[in-house]
C-alpha positions in Angstrom: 13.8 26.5 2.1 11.6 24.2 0.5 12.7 21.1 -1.7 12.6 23.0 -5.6 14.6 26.5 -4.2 17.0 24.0 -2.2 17.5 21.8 -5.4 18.1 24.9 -7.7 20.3 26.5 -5.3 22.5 22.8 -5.7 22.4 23.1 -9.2 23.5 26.8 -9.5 26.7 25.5 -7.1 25.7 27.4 -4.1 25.1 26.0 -0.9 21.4 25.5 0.5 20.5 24.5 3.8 21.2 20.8 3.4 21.8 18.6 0.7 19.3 17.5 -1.7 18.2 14.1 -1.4 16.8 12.1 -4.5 15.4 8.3 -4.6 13.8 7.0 -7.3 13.4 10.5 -9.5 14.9 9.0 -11.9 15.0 5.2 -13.8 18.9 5.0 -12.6 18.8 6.8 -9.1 16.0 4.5 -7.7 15.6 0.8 -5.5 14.6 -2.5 -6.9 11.2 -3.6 -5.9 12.3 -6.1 -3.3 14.2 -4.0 -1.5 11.4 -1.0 -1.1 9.4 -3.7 0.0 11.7 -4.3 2.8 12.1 -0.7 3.0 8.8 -0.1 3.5 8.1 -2.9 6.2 11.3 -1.5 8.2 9.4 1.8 8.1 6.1 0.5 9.3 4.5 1.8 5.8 1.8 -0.2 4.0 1.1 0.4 0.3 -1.5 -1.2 -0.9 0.2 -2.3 -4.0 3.7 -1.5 -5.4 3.7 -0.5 -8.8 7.1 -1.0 -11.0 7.9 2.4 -12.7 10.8 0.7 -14.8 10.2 -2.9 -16.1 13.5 -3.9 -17.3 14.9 -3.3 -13.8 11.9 -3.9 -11.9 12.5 -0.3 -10.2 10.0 0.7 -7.9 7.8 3.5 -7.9 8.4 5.2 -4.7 4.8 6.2 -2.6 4.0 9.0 -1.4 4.3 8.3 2.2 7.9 7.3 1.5 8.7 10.4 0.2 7.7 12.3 2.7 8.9 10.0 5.5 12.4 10.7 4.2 12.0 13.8 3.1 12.9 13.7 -0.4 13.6 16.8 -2.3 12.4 15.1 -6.3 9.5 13.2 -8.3 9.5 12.0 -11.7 8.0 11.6 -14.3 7.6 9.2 -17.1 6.7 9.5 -21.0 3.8 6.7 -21.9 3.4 4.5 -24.6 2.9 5.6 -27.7 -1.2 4.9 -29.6 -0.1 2.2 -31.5 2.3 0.2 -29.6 1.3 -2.5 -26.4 3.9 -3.7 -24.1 2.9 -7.7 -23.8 5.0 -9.7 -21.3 5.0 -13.4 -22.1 5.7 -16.7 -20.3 7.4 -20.0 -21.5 8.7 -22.9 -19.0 11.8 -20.9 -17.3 11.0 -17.5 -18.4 8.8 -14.6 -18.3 9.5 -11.9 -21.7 8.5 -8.9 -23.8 9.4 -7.2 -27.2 10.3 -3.6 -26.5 9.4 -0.9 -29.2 12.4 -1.7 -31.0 11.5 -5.4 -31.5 14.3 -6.2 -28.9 13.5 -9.2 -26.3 14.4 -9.2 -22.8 14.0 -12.2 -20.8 14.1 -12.6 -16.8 13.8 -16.0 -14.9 10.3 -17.0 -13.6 12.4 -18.4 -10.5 14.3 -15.9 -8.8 14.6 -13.7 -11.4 15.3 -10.0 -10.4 15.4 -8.4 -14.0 15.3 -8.3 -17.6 18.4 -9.3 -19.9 18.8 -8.8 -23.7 18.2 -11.6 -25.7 17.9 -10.3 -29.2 19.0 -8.0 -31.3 17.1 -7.4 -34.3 19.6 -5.7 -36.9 22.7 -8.0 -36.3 24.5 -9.9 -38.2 25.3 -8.4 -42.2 22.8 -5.8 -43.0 22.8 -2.6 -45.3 22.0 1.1 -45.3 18.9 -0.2 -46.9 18.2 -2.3 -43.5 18.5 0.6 -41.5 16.0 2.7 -43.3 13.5 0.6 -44.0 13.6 -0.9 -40.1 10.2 -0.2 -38.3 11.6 2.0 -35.8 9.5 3.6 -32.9 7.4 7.1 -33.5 9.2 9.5 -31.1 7.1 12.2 -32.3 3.7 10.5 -31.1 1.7 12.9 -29.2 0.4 10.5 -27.0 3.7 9.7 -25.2 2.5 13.4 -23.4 -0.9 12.0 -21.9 -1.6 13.3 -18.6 2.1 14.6 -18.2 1.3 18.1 -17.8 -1.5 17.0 -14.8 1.3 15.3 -13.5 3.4 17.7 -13.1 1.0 19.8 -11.8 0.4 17.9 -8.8 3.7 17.8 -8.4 4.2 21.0 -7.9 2.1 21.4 -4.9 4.6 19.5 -2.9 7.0 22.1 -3.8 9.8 19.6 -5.1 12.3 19.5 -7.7 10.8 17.8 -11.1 12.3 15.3 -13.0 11.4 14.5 -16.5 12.8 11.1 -17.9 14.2 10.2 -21.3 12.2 7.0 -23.1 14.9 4.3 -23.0 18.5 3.9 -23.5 20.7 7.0 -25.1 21.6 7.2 -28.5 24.8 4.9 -28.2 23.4 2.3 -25.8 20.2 2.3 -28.2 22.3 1.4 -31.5 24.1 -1.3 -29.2 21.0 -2.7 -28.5 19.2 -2.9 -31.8 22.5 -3.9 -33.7 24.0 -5.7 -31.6 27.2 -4.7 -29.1 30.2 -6.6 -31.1 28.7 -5.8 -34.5 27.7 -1.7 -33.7 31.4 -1.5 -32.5 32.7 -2.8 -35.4 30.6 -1.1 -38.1 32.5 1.9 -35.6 35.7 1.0 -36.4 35.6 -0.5 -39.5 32.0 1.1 -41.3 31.2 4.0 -40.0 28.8 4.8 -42.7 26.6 2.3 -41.3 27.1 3.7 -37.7 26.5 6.9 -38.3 23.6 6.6 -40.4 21.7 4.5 -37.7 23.0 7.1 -34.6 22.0 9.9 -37.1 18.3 8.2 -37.0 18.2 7.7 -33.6 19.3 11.6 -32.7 16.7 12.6 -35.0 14.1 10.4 -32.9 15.4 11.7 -29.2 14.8 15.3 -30.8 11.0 14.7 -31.8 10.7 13.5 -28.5 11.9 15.8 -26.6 10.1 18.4 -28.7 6.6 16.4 -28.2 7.7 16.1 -24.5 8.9 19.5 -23.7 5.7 21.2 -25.5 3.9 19.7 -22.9 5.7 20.1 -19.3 8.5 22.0 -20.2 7.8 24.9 -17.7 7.2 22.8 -15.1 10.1 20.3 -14.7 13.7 21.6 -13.6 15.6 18.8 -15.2 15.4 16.2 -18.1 17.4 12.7 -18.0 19.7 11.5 -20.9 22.3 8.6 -20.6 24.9 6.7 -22.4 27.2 3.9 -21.0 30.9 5.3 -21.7 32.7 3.6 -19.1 33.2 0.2 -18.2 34.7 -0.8 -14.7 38.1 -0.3 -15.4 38.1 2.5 -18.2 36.3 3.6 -21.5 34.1 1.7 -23.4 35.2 3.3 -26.8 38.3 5.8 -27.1 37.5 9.2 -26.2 38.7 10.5 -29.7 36.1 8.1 -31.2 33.9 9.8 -28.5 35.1 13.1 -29.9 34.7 12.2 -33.6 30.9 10.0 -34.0 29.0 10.5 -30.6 29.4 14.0 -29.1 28.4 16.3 -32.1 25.3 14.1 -32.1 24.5 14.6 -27.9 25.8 18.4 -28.7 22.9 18.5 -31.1 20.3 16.5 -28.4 21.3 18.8 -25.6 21.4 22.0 -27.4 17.5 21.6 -28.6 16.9 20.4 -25.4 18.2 24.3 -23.8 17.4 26.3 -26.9 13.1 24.9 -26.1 13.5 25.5 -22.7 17.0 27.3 -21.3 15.8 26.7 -17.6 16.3 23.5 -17.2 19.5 21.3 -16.5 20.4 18.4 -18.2 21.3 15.3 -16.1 23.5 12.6 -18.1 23.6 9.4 -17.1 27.3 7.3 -18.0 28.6 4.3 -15.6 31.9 3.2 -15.3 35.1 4.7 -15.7 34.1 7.8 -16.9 36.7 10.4 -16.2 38.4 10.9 -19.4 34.4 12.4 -21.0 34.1 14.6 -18.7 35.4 17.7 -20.6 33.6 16.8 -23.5 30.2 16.1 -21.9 30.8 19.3 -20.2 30.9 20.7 -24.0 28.1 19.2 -25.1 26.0 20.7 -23.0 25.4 18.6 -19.6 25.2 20.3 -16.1 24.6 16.8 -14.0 26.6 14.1 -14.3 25.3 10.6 -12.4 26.0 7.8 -10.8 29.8 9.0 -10.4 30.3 5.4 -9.7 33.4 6.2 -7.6 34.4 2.4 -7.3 35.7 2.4 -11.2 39.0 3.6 -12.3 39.8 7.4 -12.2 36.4 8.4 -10.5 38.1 9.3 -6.8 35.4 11.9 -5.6 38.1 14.4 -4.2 39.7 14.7 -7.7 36.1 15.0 -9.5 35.1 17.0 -7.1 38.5 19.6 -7.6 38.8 19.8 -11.8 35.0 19.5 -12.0 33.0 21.2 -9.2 32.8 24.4 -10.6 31.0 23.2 -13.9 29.3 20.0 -13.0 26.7 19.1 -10.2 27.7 14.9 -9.0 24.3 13.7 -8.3 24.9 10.2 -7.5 28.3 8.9 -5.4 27.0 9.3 -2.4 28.0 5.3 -1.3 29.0 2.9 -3.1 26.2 -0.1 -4.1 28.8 -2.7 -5.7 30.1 -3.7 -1.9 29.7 -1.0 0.5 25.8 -0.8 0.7 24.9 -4.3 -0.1 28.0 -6.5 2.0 28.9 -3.5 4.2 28.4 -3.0 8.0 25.9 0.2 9.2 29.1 1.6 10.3 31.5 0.9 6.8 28.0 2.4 5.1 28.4 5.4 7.4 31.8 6.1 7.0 31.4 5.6 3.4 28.6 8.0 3.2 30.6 11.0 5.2 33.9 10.9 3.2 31.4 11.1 -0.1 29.8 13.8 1.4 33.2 15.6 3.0 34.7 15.5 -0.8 31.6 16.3 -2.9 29.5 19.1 -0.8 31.2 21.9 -0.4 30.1 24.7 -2.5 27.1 23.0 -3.6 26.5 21.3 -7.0 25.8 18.2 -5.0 22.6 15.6 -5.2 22.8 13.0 -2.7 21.8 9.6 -4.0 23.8 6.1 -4.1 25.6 4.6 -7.3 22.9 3.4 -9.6 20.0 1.7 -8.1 20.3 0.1 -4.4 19.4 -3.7 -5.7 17.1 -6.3 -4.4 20.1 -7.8 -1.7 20.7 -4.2 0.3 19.3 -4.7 3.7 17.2 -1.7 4.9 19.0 -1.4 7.9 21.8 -0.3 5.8 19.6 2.0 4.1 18.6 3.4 7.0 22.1 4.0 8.0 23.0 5.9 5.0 19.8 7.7 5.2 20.6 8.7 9.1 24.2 9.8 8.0 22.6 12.3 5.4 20.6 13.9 8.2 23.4 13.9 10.9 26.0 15.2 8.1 24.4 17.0 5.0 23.4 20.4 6.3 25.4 23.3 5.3 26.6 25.5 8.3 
């Protein structure tokens, strides 16, 4: 069974020889560059140079020779920019920055810095409806966000693995956080929702022409596209599931549902940290198949339970060891452990990606990698 027909045998909740295996497919289910570069010495590898495939995060891009080496089952791929629009990173005294397409800066210190943080929000404070529709936002519909994509994919596709096709920053909610500002976008939700809704209205519009510009061009040749949006928080939801229910879900009904009308193949993988539990039937109803990380550290997310009211509709691609203690602090042995009783609750019957919780970060030692890695092998084929 080779990597795509084990990967779509997951998805459809059947069993395949052994469990897929995913690292670094996607911009939330990959390793920080400073760990792969431990990673890579522990494995005797030399790349030449190690290019960063998310900047905000300073996620590697995972070589080929990796891959293969641990025999994993995905690749993705990544939009580019758009004709009109540079990425320049910047340099004062303490920091190096950038202005993302949405005029938002991120900052990360020159001196041990390990990634980017927010450090403006360019419609905060008291705007109008006005503000919002005259604001210079991004062209989604830009046909050069497609370059070499389809080429891409093609050479993908001679490896015989699953294909991943990534979504062009933060989801819809996260987005109108970002640009407006995370204590004023929740009170224009509470308090002026004509506000919220008419920039969340503009930014589904967006993802739409950007999956359309996308899907035109590799839709027949990727299994599965990436959308996100942080619901949870550590301890429970970020915003009330009927407010969920009420301004956010008919607007990812309406993303997801283009998404499978373009091209019904392909499964959607949805992205939401946190304490995420009380979503779940309504991202079921909107239209996801894959939900990740399954951060099973949070409240509610015990993988048995998950695993019990939602195997049958949802593939967990993520949970596979915790990477807030377990894989960072842990023992080999606690990271082993960990790694079979995720596997024991969340394999049977398929519907199962192996990957950790979110990216493993720059402090993991490889030798813990390596020991979740080893427990995969030992543990993840079906009988």
């Amino acid at each position: 069974m080779n990597s795509k027909d084990r990967v779509i045998t997951a998805l459809n909740h059947k069993e395949p020889d052994r469990i897929p295996y995913d690292l670094g497919s996607t911009g939330n289910t990959g390793i920080h560059e400073i760990a792969y570069r431990r990673l890579l010495q522990h494995l005797g590898i030399k790349e030449e140079k190690v290019r960063i495939i998310v900047l905000l995060e300073q996620i590697a891009d995972v070589g080929e020779e990796c891959l293969q080496k641990l025999g994993v089952d995905f690749q993705g791929i990544y939009s580019k920019l758009p004709a009109e629009w540079n990425l320049e990173i910047k340099e004062d005294k303490k920091y190096k920055y950038y202005f993302d397409e949405f005029a938002i800066k991120w900052a990360m210190p020159k001196k041990e810095g390990l990634y980017y943080d927010m450090q403006s929000h360019p419609l905060s404070g008291s705007i109008t409806l006005a503000d919002i529709k005259n604001f210079p936002f991004p062209d989604y519909g830009d046909q050069t966000r497609a370059r070499g994509l389809r080429e891409e994919a093609k050479h993908m596709t001679e490896r015989d693995v699953a294909i991943v096709m990534n979504m062009p920053y933060g989801g819809i909610l996260e987005t109108a956080e970002w640009v407006r500002g995370f204590k004023d976008f929740f009170l224009d939700l509470a308090g002026n929702s004509s506000l919220a809704l008419s920039l969340l209205d503009k930014l589904t519009s967006m993802r739409i022409q950007y999956w359309n510009v996308i899907l035109n061009a590799v839709g027949n040749l990727v299994q599965v596209v990436t959308e996100s949006d942080d619901l949870g928080t550590q301890n429970g939801p970020l915003i009330s599931p009927a407010m969920y229910r009420e301004y956010i879900k008919p607007r990812h009904k309406k993303i997801f549902s283009f998404i499978k009308e373009k091209a019904p193949h392909i499964y959607i993988h949805f992205h939401s940290c946190g304490s995420v539990y009380d979503f779940i039937p309504d991202l079921i109803d909107a239209g996801i198949d894959i939900l990740n990380p399954v951060q099973v550290s949070a409240a509610g997310m015990d993988s048995k339970r998950l695993k019990k009211e939602f195997g049958n509709e949802l593939t967990f691609w993520g949970g596979g060891v915790d990477t807030q203690r377990i894989l960072p602090r842990g023992t080999p042995n606690e990271v082993r452990d960990e790694v079979k009783r995720r596997i024991d609750d969340l394999a049977p019957g398929g519907g199962f990606v192996f990957n950790t919780v979110h990216n493993i970060q720059a402090d993991v030692p490889p030798e813990n990698i390596m020991a979740m890695w080893e427990t995969l092998q030992e543990y993840g084929e079906y009988g």
